[in-house]
C-alpha positions, -999 to +999 in steps of 0.1 A: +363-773-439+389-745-431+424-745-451+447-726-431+472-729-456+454-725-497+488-724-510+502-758-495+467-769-503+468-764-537+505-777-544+493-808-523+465-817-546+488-813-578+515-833-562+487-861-547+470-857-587+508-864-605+512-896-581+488-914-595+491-897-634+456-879-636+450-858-665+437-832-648+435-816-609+407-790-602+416-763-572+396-737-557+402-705-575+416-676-556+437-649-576+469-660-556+466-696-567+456-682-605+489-666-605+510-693-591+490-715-622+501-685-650+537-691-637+539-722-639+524-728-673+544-700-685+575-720-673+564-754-691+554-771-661+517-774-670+501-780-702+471-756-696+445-747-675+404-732-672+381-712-651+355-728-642+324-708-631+298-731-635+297-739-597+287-723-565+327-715-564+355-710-588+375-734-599+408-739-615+410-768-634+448-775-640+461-797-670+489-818-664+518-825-680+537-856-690+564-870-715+556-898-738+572-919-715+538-910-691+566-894-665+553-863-650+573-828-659+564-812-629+585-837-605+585-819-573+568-785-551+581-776-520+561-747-497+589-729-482+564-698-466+540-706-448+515-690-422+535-703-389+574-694-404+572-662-429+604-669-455+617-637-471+650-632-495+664-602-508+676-598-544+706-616-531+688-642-512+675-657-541+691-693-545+689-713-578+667-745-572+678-776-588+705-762-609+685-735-628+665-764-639+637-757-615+623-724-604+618-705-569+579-684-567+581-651-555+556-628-543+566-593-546+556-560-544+555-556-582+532-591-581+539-631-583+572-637-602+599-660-603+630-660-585+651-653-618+624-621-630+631-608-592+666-608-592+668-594-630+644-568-615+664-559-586+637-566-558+629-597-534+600-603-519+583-634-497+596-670-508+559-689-516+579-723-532+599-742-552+590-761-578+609-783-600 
């Protein structure tokens, strides 16, 4: 099976996992999905995750989260580039999402950041998601 989109893929399979409250999702590792995983458990959006290299392929095995209320943190991911419509903001481009509450991905030339670490630093770059 071809993917023609790993990023929409991947935020598809965390949304689809959240919908019906698994624990845990696992994704097929590539260093661009790795990074969007660091930024978002560096954000608070995902309790942890693992490597696993125990199979034919890499895998990322992503730990959701949830409040003791079993509601999911993570609450919504939108793909805003993708392989058909390239999306691409300058430092002044860069639009709050939800309110500051939620956060916009970035990929730039000084690597995957979010939208707030991009404009601090000055730069923009090409507009992966939102998440929230």
């Amino acid at each position: 099976m071809t993917i023609s989109d790993p990023i929409a893929d991947m935020l598809t399979r965390i949304r689809n996992a959240i919908m019906v409250r698994h624990d845990s999702v696992p994704i097929p590792a590539s260093k661009l999905k790795l990074a969007i995983t660091r930024i978002l458990k560096n954000e608070g959006f995902i309790n942890d995750y693992e490597v696993l290299k125990d199979k034919p392929h890499r895998v990322i095995k992503i730990y959701l989260k949830y409040d003791d209320k079993n509601q999911p943190i993570l609450s919504g991911l939108e793909r805003v580039s993708r392989p058909g419509l390239r999306a691409y903001v300058q430092r002044k481009e860069i639009s709050r999402v939800y309110g500051g509450l939620g956060i916009a991905i970035i990929s730039t030339a000084q690597g995957l950041m979010t939208g707030q670490q991009a404009w601090r630093q000055g730069i923009g770059g090409e507009l992966l998601c939102y998440v929230w």
